[in-house]
N, C-alpha and C positions, 0 to 999 in steps of 0.2 A: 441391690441397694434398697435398704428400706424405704418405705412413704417418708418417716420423720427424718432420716437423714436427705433425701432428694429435696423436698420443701426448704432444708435450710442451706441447699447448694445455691450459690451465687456463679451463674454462668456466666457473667460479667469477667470474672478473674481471670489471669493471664498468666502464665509463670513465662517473664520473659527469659531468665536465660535459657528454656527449654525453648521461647521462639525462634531466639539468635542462635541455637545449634541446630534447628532445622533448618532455618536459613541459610547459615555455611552447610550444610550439608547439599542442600537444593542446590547451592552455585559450584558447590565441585563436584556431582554429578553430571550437571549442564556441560562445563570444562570438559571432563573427562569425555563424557560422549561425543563432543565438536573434534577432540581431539584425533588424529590418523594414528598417534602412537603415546606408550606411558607417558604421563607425565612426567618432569624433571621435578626435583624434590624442589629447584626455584623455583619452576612454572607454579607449582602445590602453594607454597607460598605464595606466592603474588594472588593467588585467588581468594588464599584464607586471608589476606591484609598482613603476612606477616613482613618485616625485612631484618635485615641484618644491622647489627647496632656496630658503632666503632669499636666496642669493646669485642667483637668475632662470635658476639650471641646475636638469636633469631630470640624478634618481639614483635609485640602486635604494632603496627602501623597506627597511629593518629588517623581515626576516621574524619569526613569532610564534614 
């Protein structure tokens, strides 16, 4: 990276949805390793916040 482009980099910035895919990422690692065997593709979801809608589709869950 050059001088002029670093000087006008703001380290401050965030790209959060790259934070919130590391984060589900970090928690279904955790999961996975606590786990004695595969996980069940519900156990998978329940860790990503997903469930099952009345219509027989998987959605994200309403976070708290």
């Amino acid at each position: 990276m050059d001088a002029v482009r670093q000087q006008n980099l703001d380290l401050r910035v965030h790209d959060r949805v790259a934070l919130d895919e590391i984060e589900l990422y970090a928690e279904m690692l955790s999961a996975v390793a606590s786990a004695e065997r595969p996980l069940t593709i519900a156990e998978i979801d329940m860790v990503l916040g997903v469930r099952q809608s009345e219509a027989g589709r998987r959605e994200l869950a309403p976070q708290d």
